[in-house]
C-alpha positions in Angstrom: 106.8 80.4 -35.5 105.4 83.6 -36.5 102.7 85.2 -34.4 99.6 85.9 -36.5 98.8 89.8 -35.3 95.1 90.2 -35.0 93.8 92.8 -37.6 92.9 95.8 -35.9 88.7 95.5 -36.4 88.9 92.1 -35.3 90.8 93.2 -32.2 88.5 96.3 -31.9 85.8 93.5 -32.1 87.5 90.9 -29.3 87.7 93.9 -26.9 84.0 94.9 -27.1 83.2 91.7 -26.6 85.2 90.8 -24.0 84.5 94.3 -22.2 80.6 93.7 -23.0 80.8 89.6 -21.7 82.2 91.0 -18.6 79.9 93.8 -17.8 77.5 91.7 -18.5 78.8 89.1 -16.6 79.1 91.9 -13.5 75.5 93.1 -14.7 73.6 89.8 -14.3 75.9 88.4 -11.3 74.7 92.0 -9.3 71.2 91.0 -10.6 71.0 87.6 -9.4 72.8 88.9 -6.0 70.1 91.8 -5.7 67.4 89.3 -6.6 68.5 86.6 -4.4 69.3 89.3 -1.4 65.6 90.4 -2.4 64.3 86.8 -2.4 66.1 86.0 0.6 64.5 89.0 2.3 60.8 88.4 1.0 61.1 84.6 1.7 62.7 85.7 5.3 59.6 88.0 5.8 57.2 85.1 4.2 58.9 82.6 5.8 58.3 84.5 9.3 54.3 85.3 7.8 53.9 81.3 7.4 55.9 80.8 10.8 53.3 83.0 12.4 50.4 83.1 10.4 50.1 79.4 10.2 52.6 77.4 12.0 52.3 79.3 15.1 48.5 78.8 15.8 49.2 75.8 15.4 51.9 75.6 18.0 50.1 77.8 20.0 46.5 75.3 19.7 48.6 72.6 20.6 50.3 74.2 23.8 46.6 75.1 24.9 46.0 71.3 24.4 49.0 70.2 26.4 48.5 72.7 29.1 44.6 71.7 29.4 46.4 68.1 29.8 48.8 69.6 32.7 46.8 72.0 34.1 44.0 68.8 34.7 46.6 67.1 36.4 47.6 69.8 38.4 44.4 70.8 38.9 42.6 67.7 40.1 45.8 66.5 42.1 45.8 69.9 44.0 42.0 69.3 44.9 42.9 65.9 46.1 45.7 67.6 48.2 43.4 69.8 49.8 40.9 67.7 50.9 40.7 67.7 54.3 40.6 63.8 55.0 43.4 64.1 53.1 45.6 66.6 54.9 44.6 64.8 58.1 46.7 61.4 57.2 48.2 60.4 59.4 50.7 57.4 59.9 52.5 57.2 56.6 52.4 55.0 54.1 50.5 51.6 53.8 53.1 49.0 55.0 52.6 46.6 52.2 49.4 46.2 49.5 47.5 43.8 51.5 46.5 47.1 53.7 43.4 48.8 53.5 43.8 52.5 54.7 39.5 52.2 54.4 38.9 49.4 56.8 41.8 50.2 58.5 40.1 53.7 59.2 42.7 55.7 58.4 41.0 57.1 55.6 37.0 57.3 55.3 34.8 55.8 52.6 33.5 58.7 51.5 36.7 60.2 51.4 38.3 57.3 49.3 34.9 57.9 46.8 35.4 61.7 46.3 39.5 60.8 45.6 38.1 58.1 43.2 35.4 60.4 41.4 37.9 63.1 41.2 40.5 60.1 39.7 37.6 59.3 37.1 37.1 63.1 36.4 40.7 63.1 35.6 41.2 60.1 33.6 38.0 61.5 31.4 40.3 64.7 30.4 43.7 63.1 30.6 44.4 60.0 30.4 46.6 59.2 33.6 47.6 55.9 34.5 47.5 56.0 38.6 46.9 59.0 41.1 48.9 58.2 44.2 49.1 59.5 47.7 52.5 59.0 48.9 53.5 60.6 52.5 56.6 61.6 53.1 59.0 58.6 54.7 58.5 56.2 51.9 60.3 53.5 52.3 59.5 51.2 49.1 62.6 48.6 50.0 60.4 47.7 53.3 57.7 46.8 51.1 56.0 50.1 51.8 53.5 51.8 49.1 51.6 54.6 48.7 48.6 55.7 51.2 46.4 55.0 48.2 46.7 54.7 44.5 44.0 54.7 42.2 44.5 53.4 38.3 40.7 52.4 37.5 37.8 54.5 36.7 35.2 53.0 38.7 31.7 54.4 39.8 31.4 52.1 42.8 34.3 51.0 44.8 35.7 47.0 43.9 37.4 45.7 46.8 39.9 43.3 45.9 39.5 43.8 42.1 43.8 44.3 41.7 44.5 41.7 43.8 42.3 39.5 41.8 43.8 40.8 38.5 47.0 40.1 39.6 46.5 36.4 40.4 45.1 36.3 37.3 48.4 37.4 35.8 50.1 34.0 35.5 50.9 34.1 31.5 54.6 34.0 30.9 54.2 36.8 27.9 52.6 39.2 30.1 54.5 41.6 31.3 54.3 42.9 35.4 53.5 45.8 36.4 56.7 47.3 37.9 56.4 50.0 40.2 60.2 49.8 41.2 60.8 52.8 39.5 58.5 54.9 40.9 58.6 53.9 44.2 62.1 54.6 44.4 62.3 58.2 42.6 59.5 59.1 45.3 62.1 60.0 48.4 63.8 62.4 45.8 61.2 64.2 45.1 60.1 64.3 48.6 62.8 65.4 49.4 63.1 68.3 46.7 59.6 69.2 47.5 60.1 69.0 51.2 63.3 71.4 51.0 62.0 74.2 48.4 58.4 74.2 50.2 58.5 73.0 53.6 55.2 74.9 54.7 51.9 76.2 53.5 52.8 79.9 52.9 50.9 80.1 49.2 48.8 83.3 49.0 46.4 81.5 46.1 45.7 78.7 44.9 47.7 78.7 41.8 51.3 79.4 44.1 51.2 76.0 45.0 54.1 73.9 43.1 54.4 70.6 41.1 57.0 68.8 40.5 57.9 66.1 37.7 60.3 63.0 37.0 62.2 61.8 34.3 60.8 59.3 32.3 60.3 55.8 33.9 58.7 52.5 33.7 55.5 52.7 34.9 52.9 49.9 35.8 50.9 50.6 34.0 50.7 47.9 30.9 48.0 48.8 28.8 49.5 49.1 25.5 52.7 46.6 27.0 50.8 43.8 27.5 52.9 41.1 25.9 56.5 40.5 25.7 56.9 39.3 22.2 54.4 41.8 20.4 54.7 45.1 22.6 57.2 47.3 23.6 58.2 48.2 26.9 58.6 51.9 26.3 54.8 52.1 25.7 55.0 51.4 29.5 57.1 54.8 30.7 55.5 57.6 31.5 56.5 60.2 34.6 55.4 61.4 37.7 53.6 65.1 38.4 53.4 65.4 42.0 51.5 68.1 43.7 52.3 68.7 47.8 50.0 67.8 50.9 50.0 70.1 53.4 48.8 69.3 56.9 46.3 71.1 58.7 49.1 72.5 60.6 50.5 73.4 57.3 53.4 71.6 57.4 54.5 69.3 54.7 53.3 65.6 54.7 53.7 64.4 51.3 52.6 64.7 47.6 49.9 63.9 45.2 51.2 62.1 42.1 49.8 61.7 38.7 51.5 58.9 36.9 51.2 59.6 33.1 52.5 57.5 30.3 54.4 59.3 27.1 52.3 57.3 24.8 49.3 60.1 25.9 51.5 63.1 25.0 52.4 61.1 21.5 49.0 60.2 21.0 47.7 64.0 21.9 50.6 65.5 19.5 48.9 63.3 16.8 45.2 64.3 17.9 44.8 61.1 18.7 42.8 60.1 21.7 45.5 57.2 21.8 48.3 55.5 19.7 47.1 52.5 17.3 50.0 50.4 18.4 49.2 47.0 19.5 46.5 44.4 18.0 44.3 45.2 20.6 44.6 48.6 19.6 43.9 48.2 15.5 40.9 46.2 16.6 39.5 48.9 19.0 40.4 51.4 16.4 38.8 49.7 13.2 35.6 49.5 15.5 35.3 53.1 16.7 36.7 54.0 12.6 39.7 55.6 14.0 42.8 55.9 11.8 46.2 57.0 12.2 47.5 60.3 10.5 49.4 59.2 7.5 52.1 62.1 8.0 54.0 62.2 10.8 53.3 64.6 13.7 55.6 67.7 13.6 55.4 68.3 17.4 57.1 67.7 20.6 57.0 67.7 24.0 60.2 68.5 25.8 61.7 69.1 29.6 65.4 69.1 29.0 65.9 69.0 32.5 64.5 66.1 33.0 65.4 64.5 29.7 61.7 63.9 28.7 61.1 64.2 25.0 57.7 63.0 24.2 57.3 63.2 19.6 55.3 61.6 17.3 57.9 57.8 16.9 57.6 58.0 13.2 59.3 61.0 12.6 62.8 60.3 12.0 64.1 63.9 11.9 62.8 65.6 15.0 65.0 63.5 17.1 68.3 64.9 15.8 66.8 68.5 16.0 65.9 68.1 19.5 69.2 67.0 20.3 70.7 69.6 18.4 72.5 67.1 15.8 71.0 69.2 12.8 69.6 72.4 12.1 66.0 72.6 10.7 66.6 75.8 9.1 70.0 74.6 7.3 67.3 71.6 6.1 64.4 74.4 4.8 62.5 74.0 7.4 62.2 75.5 10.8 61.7 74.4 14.4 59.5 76.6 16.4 58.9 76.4 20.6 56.3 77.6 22.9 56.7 77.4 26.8 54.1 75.8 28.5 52.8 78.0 31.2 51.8 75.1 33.4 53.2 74.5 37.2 56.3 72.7 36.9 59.6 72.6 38.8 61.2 72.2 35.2 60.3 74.2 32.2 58.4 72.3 29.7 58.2 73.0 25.7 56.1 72.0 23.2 58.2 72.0 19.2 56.4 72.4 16.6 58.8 71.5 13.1 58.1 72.7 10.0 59.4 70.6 7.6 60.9 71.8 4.4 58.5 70.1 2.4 55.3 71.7 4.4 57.6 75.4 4.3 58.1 74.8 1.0 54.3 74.1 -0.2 53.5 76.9 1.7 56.3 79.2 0.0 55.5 77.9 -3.5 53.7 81.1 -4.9 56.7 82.8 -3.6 59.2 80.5 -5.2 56.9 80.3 -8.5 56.6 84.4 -8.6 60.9 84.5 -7.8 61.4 81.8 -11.0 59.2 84.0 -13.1 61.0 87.3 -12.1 64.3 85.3 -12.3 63.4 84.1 -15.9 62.1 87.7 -16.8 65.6 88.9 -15.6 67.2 85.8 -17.1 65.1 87.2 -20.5 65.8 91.1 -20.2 69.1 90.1 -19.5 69.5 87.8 -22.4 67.7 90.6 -24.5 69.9 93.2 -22.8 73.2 90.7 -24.1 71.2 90.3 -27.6 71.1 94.3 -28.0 75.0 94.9 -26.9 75.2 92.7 -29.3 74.0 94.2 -32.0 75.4 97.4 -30.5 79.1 95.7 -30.7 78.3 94.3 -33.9 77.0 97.8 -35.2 80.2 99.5 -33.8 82.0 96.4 -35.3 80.5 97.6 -38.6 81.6 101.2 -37.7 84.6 100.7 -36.6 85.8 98.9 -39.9 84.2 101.9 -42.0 86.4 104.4 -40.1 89.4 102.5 -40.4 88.4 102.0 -44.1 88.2 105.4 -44.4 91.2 106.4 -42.2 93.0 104.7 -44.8 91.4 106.3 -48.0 92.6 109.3 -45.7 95.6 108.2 -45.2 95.9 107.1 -49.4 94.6 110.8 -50.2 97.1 112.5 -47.9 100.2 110.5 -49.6 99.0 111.4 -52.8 98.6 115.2 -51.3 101.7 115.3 -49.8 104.1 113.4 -52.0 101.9 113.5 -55.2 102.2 109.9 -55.3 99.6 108.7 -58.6 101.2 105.4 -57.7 99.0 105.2 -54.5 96.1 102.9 -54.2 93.8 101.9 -51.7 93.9 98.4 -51.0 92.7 95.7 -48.1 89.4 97.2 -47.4 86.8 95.1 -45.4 83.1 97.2 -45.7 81.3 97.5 -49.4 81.1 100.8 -48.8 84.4 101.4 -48.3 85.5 99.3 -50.8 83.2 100.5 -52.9 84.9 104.5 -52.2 87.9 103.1 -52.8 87.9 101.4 -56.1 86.4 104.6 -57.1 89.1 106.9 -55.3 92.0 104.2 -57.5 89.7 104.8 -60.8 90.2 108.3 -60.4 94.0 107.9 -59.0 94.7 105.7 -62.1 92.5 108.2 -64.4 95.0 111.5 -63.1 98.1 108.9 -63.8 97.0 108.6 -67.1 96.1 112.0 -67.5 99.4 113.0 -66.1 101.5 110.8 -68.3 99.3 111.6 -70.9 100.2 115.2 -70.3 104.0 114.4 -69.8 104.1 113.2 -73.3 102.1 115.8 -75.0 104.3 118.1 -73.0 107.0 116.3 -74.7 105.3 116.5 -78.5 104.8 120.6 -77.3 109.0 120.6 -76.3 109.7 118.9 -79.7 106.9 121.4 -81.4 108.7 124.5 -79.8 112.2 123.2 -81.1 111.1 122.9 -84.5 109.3 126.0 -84.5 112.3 127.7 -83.5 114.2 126.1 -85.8 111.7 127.7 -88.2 111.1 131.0 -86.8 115.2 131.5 -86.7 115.2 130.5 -90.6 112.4 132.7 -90.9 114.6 135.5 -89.4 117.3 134.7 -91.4 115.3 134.7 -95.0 114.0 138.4 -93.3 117.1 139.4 -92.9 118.2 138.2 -96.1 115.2 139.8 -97.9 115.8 142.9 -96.4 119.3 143.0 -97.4 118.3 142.3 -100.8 115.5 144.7 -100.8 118.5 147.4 -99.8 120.6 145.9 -102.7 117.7 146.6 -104.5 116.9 150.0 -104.0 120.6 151.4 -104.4 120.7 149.6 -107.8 117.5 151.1 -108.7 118.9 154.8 -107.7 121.5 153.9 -109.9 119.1 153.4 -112.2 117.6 156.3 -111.7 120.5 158.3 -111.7 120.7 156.3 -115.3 117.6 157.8 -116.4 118.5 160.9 -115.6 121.2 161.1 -117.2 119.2 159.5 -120.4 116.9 162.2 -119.8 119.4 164.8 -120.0 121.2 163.5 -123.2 117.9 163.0 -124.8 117.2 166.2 -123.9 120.4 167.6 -125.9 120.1 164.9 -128.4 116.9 166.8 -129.0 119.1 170.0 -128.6 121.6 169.0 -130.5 119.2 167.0 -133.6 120.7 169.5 -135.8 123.8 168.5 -134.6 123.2 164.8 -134.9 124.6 163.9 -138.8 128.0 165.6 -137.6 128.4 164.2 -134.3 126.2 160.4 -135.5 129.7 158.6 -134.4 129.7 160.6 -131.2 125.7 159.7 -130.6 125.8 156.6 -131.6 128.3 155.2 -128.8 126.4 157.7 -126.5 123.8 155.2 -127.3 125.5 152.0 -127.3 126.5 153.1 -124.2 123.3 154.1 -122.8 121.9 149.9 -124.6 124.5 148.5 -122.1 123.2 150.9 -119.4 119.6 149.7 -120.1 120.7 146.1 -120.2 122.3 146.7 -116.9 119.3 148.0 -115.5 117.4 145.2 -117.3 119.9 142.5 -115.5 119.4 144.8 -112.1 115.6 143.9 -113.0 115.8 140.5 -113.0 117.6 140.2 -110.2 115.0 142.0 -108.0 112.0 139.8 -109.8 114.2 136.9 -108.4 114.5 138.1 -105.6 111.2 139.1 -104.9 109.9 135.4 -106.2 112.5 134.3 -103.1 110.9 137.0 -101.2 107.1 135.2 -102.0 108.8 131.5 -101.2 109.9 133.0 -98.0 106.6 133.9 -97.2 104.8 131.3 -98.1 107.7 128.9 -96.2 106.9 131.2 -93.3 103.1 130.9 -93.1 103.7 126.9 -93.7 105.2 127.4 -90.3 102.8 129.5 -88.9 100.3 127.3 -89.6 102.0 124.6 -87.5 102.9 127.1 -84.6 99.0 127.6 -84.3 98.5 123.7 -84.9 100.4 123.1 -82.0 99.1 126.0 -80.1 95.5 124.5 -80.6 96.9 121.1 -79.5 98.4 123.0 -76.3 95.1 124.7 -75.7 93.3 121.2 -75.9 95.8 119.4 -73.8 95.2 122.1 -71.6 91.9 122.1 -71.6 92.2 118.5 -70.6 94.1 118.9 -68.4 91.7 121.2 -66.7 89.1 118.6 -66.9 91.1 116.2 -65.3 92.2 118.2 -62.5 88.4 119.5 -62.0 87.3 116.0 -61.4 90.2 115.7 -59.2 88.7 118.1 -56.6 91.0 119.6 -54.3 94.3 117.6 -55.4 93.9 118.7 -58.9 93.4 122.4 -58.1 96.8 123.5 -58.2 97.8 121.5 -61.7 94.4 123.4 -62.9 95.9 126.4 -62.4 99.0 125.3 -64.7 96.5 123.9 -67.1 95.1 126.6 -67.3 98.5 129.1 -67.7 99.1 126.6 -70.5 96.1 127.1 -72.2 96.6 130.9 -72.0 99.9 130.4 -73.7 98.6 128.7 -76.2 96.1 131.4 -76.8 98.4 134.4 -77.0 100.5 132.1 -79.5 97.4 131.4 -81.6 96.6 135.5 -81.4 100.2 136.0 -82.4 100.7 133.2 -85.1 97.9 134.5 -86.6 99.6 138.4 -86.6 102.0 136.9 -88.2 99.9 135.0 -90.8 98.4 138.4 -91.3 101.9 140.1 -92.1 103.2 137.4 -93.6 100.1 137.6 -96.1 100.4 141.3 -96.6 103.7 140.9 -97.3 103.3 138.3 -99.7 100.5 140.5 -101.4 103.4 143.6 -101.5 105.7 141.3 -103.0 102.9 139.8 -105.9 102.7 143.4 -106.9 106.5 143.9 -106.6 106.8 141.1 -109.1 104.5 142.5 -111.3 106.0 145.9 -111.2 109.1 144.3 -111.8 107.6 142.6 -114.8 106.4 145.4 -116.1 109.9 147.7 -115.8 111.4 144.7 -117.2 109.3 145.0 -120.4 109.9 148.3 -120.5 113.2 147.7 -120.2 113.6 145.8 -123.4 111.2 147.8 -125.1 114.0 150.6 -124.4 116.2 148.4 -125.7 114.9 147.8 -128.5 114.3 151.3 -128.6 117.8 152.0 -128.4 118.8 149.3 -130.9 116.4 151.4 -133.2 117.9 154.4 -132.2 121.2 153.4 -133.1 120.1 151.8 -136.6 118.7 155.7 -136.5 121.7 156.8 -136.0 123.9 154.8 -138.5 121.4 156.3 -140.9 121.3 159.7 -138.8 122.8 161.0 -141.8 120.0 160.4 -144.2 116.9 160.5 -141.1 117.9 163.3 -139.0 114.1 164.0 -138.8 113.2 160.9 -138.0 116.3 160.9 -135.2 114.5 164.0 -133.6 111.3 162.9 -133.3 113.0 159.4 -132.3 115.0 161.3 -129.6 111.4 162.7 -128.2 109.9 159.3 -128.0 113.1 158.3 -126.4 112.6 161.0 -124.0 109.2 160.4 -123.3 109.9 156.9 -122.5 112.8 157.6 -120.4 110.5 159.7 -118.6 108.2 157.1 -117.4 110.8 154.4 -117.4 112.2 157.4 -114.6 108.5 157.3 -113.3 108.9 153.4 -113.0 112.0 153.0 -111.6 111.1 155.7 -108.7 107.8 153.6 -108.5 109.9 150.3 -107.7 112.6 152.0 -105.5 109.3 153.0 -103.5 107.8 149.3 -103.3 111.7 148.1 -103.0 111.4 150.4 -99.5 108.6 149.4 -99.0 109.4 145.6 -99.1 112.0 146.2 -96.9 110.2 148.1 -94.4 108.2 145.0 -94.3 111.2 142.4 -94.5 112.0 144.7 -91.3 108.8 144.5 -89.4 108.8 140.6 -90.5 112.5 140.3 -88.9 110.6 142.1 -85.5 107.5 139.8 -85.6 109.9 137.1 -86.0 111.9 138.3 -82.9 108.2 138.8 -81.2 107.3 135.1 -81.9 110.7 133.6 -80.7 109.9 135.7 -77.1 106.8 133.9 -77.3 108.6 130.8 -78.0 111.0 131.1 -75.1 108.0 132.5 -72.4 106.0 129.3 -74.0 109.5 127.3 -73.8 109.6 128.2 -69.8 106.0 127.4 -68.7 106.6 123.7 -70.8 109.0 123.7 -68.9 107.5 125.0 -65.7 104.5 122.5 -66.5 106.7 119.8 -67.2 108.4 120.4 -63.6 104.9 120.5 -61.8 104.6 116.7 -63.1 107.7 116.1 -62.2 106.8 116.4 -58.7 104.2 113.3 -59.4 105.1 109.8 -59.0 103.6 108.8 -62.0 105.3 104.9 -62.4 
């Protein structure tokens, strides 16, 4: 198969597309990458203004919150630590629950009150499950608990209230409270405690330590109060001990705050407690308290000790916590605060923002960055409409150039090889095509011309033979005409010789009349003599009136040509004058066959001037010969008038015998005509010169107009080699 070669505008137009598509391509790619880098930046920078213009007060309000719940617990457990009754224990640990450190007198009433009012302070701010006093040694597999524990606010002591609650606690569905846990994680953090802070050294208050736990079961059931409906995480909390110093500032044990995780939960939520159970919903729907319907964003975290405390209905913060996901690869972010709270362990409170909440927040941003990418999108699409029409102009251009490049290319061939043949052809643009039919009229109009010329150039050649076919007869009749005119005058000499002679023998005829009678034989073949003279002369006559009537044909023959020399000099001159026409609407092409046209047209002038000399001489000529002829007429009746003359004179001189008067006075007229017969032949000899004087200067205007012939015979020629040199078929 042939491959179909792309015409060259179309190609010119695939390329400035093409190169157009593509920098537009690398225009609105660098766009979008300058206006996402820019959008990435001013949602970076917003992002970080929501982060800490709004998400971070948050945080920050709800690590004030937490910390007010730590720094009660630390608070009220150090007070309880420094009470004096209470660094004064002595003796350990109760040996079972059935001891009473009160009535046992290890520990006094009023000390037991302030403990329980500072328990009931507590539980008013934070809600803590127990406060326990457990001394160092504790030994919880012996049956050993703490020194005292307190779990219920009460204004006035209740001896035996737990003990009475628990025998109460006979349904199968209820759960115990367990203290296994936390009895046995006590000796650890004795220990700990014991190791990193042996003595009493603190300068200030707020240099004495806690200490916390992982998270445990606690016993403390209040929202795990049945088997079946609860769940037993609502029962783990952890420990946050605080040391006891003895008055001899050595360490006797700790002060511990038992806290369940449901009262972190339910303070992320801002809740003064989690609606979980029945009991709860019931409580809740009295009071009108409701749950948030969003999930809580926070969290409460101690790595070390593998506490996270978050709001159970949020499925996402667990895997951020654990660092399973990545908030930020999600849209959102996750934002910490350390609590600045006494703790062995470092404690954080998370605050995530989801994507949804960064989002909402970010959605002027995000409207203003569609609008400005849809303005871009549109001064982009305009941008691609105008190199558009810029392509499509250039397209336009493009296709007028190489329209005219090849009306340039058309005028050139005709320039160079003067090619008429050429024509302009598979032009795309009106305009073009428009300059080029006009460019092939005139192309086809200077062919015609041309040939048009060629053949009248032709008609000229065929004109300038026949003429010279004329003009050499012409010479020829000259030349015979001016022989004949010689002929002429050297018989007319010998006629006047004859007259003379006439003359003389008149004269002694008249001399001799005396003599006449005697000598009448002798006269009258003088006579007879001088008849066949006259008749000579007479035939002489005739011969130059025939002559000169050839003479007049000649002439007339010769203007008849004339005539059609300046005929076809005013055709030349016309054609010429077209031609000059032509070659003036040809502009710069035509200029040099408009100087030929117009060396032809000269020509043909100076042939018109010098047909028309010759008309002129040929016309004199013919009105020398007209009087010639009548001349000739006229000496040729006088001729036979002599004759007759002389016939009477010989009758006279038959009868010269008896009229020898009458022969004298005969004689004298005979004279007297000889005389002017003498007159008349000189007279005809003169006009016989004269005729062939102008035979002669016909013979050199004849010669003048065949030079004029041959110099118009070489510019045909030349003219007809100038369109030669054009292709004309």
């Amino acid at each position: 198969m042939t491959k179909t070669r792309l015409s060259p505008w179309r190609a010119f137009l695939y390329f400035r597309l093409f190169w157009l598509l593509l920098l537009f391509a690398l225009l609105f790619g660098a766009s979008q990458w300058w206006l996402r880098h820019l959008y990435s930046e001013r949602l970076a920078e917003a992002r970080q203004q929501v982060i800490q213009q709004e998400a971070m007060p948050q945080l920050e309000r709800k690590r004030r919150q937490l910390q007010d719940m730590f720094n009660t617990m630390y608070e009220n457990s150090r007070t309880i630590s420094l009470l004096p009754s209470v660094r004064q224990i002595q003796g350990g640990n109760r040996a079972d629950e059935k001891e009473d450190v009160v009535t046992g007198h290890r520990f006094t009433a009023d000390a037991f009150n302030t403990v329980q009012q500072i328990f009931n302070n507590m539980v008013s701010r934070t809600r803590v499950s127990e406060v326990y006093a457990v001394m160092d040694g504790l030994d919880y597999k012996k049956g050993q608990v703490p020194f005292f524990m307190f779990d219920t606010v009460r204004l006035e002591p209740e001896a035996g209230k737990k003990e009475d609650d628990e025998a109460k606690s006979k349904d199968p569905d209820q759960p115990e409270q367990l203290e296994d846990e936390e009895y046995s994680y006590f000796p650890r953090q004795l220990a700990e405690l014991k190791a990193a802070y042996p003595r009493f050294n603190f300068k200030v208050l707020d240099d004495i330590p806690a200490a916390t736990s992982p998270l445990m079961r606690t016993c403390d059931n209040t929202q795990y109060y049945s088997k079946a409906q609860c769940n037993v995480y609502d029962a783990s909390g952890f420990l946050y001990s605080v040391p006891v110093y003895s008055n001899e500032h050595a360490f006797i044990g700790v002060i511990s705050s038992i806290v369940r995780a449901n009262v972190f939960e339910a303070a992320l939520l801002d809740m003064p407690y989690l609606v979980l159970t029945g009991k709860d919903r019931e409580e809740a729907a009295k009071s009108g308290l409701k749950m948030p319907v969003e999930a809580a964003g926070f969290a409460l975290v101690n790595a070390d000790r593998g506490i996270r405390i978050f709001d159970r209905r949020n499925t996402v913060l667990p895997d951020l916590l654990a660092g399973k996901s990545n908030a930020e690869a999600q849209g959102g972010a996750l934002l910490s605060l350390p609590l600045q709270i006494h703790s062995d362990k470092a404690w954080l409170v998370y605050y995530h923002l989801t994507p949804a909440q960064l989002a909402q927040k970010l959605a002027p941003l995000q409207a203003s960055q569609r609008n400005t990418m849809l303005s871009v999108v549109l001064v982009m699409g305009l941008l691609l409409l105008f190199g558009l029409f810029v392509v499509y102009r250039q397209y336009l251009t493009f296709k007028q150039i190489y329209d005219l490049r090849r009306i340039e290319k058309t005028m050139i061939a005709v320039a160079d090889n003067f090619d008429l043949t050429c024509r302009v052809e598979g032009l795309c643009s009106k305009q073009a095509e428009r300059a080029g039919r006009a460019l092939n009229n005139l192309l086809q109009a200077l062919q015609d011309s041309m040939l048009e010329v060629e053949q009248r150039l032709q008609q000229v050649v065929m004109a300038n033979r026949n003429m010279g076919s004329a003009s050499q007869h012409l010479t020829a009749v000259a030349e015979a005409g001016e022989r004949a005119s010689q002929h002429i005058d050297q018989e007319l000499q010998q006629l006047n010789g004859g007259m003379l002679d006439i003359l003389q023998k008149t004269g002694q005829a008249a001399g001799l009349c005396t003599e006449s009678a005697a000598r009448a034989r002798q006269n009258n073949e003088a006579i007879q003599t001088a008849l066949g003279d006259i008749r000579s002369v007479a035939a002489a006559v005739g011969q130059t009136a025939t002559c000169l009537h050839q003479l007049q044909d000649s002439s007339a023959a010769i203007t008849k040509i004339v005539g059609v020399i300046e005929s076809l000099a005013d055709q030349t001159n016309l054609l010429a004058l077209n031609a000059a026409i032509e070659a003036a609407r040809a502009g710069e092409s035509g200029r040099g066959f408009a100087v030929v046209a117009d060396e032809v047209r000269k020509l043909a002038d100076s042939t018109s001037r010098s047909t028309g000399e010759i008309d002129t001489i040929v016309k004199s000529i013919g009105s020398q010969v007209q009087v010639a002829v009548r001349d000739m007429q006229e000496v040729e009746a006088s001729v036979s008038t002599s004759v007759d003359n002389i016939s009477q004179a010989g009758d006279a001189v038959k009868c010269i015998s008896l009229q020898s008067d009458q022969v004298v006075q005969l004689v004298g007229s005979v004279s007297q005509k000889v005389a002017v017969q003498q007159q008349s032949c000189a007279e005809v000899a003169n006009d016989v010169s004269g005729i062939a004087g102008n035979a002669s200067e016909t013979r050199s205007e004849v010669d003048a107009t065949n030079q004029a012939l041959s110099a118009l015979d070489s510019q045909v020629e030349h003219i007809h080699a100038i369109v030669a040199r054009f292709r004309l078929r």
